[in-house]
N, C-alpha and C positions, 0 to 999 in steps of 0.2 A: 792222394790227390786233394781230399778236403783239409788234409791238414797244410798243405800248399798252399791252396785258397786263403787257408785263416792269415799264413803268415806274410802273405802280399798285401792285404788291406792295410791302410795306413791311414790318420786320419784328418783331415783338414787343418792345418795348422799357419801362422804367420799374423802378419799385419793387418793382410787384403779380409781376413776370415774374422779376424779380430772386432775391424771395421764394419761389417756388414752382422755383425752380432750385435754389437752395438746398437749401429742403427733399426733393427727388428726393435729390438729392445724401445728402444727412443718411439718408434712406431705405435707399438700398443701399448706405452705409454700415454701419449697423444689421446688413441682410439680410447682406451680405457676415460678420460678424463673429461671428453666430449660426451660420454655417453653417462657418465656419472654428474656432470654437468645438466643435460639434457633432461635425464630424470629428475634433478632436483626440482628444476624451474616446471616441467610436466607436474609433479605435484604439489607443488605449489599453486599452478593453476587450478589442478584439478579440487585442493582446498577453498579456495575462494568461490568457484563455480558452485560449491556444493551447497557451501553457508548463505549464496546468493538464492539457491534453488529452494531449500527448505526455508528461507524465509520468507520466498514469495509465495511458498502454498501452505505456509502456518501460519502468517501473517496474514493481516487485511483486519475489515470491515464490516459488522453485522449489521441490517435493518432491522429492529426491535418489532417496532410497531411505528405506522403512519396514522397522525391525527389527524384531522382539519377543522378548519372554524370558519365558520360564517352565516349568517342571514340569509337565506335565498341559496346564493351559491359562496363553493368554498372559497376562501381570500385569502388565510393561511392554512400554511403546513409546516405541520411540528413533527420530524422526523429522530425518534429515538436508534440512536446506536451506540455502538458496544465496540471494542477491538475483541477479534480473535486471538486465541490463543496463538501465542509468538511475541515478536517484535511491539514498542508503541507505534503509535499512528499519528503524524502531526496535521492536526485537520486544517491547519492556517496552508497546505499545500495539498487540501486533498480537492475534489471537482465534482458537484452535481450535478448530473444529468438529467435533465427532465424531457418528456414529450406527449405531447397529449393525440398524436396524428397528423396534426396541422401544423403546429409548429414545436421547435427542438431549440431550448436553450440551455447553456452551460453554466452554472455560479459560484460566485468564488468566498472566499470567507472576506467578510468585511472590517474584520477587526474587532468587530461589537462581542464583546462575551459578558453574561452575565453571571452570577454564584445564586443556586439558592440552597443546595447542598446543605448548609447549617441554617435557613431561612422556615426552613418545610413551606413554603410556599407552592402554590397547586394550582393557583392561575397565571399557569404559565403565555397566556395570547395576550395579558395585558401587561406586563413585564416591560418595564422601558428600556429601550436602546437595543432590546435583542431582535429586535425587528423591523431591517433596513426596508425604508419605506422609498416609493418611488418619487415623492419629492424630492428626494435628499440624494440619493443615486439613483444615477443614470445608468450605470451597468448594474445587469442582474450577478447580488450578492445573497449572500445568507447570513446568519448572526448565530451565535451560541448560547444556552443556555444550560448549566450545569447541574447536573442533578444529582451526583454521587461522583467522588474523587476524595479519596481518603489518602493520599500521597503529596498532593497539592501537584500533579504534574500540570493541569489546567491555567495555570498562576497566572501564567506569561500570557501577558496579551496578542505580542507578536507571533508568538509560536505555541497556541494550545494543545498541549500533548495527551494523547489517553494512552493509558495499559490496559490490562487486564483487570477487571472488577469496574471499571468507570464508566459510566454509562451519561451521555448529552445528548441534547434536544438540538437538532440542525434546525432553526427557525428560517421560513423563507416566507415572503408576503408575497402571492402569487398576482398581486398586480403591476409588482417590480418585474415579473419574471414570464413566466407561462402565462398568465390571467388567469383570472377565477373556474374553480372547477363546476360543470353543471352536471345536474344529474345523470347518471346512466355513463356518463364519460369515461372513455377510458386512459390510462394517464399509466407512464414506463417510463423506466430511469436506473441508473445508477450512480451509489456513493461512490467516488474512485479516490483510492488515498492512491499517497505519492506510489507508494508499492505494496503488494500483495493484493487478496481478495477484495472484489469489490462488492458491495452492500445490494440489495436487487430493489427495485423498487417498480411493483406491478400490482395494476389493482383498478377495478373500475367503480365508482363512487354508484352508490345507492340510488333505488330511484324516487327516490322523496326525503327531504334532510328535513326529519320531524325533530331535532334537535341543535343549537347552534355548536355545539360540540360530536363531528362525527369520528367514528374508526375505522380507516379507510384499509388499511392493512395489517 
């Protein structure tokens, strides 16, 4: 009987079977092609997101140190930073933040850059041009003043760039901006570049400026 069985099976055969093999065929075809498609373009996003990711938390902004200057109370601040390891930083698009409690302003780069990098000059508050004064603008800016850049990426006036090893003085004359800092005052902020880490700026000024040169952070 099972050899019966074997020899009544017969197997799909014609045009109509022909057709429909084909089109299987043609089917995950298709399916194969979308989904080999789909993973491309998947990683390829997921390459970009990643080069986006690690450069916004290896990249950024350091605050060095915060100076200020002035008679009585402070009038400038000379703010040292650095880039982080990663990406350059174009500071002609990066934004200070200041706030003393009272009042919160923002500043933008004014275009002013000075070099002293080959100069060795050390009096940096009286340095001309780096320090956009409130006669001359009306919105609160800051100026640059370069102190090390071995690459020349600073050149550009319009677009002053740092890397790694460069280190500038963000000059701001706080009666364009915040106002003069008095004693005991407490005063927070951040450097913000266009992207990655931002620079911290926190610190309450002394309570007697027995010199006109202070170290505020």
């Amino acid at each position: 009987m099972l050899k019966k069985f074997f020899k009544n099976r017969r197997g799909a055969v014609g045009i109509g079977t022909l057709i429909i093999f084909i089109a299987l065929v043609l089917v995950a075809a298709v399916a194969a092609s979308v989904i080999i498609n789909t993973a491309g373009k998947l990683q390829h996003k997921a390459s970009i997101v990643g080069q986006q990711s690690t450069q916004q938390v290896a990249s950024g902004i350091q605050v060095i140190k915060v100076i200020g200057y002035g008679s009585g109370n402070i009038t400038k601040m000379a703010i040292l930073v650095s880039p982080n390891i990663g990406d350059e930083v174009d500071l002609s698009s990066t934004i200070v933040s200041l706030s003393n409690g009272d009042r919160k302003v923002s500043l933008v780069y004014s275009g002013y850059i000075e070099h002293v990098e080959d100069s060795g000059s050390k009096d940096i508050f009286n340095i001309t041009g780096a320090w956009p004064l409130a006669d001359n603008y009306p919105d609160p800016e800051f100026g640059l003043i370069v102190l090390q850049d071995a690459d020349g990426s600073t050149n550009s006036t319009a677009h002053p760039t740092v890397n790694y090893g460069d280190k500038v003085i963000i000059a701001i004359d706080l009666t364009n901006s915040l106002g003069p800092i008095a004693e005991r005052q407490k005063v927070f902020g951040e450097v913000i570049p266009e992207y990655g880490a931002s620079g911290i700026i926190d610190f309450r000024a002394p309570s007697a400026f027995v010199d006109a040169v202070t170290v505020l952070q």
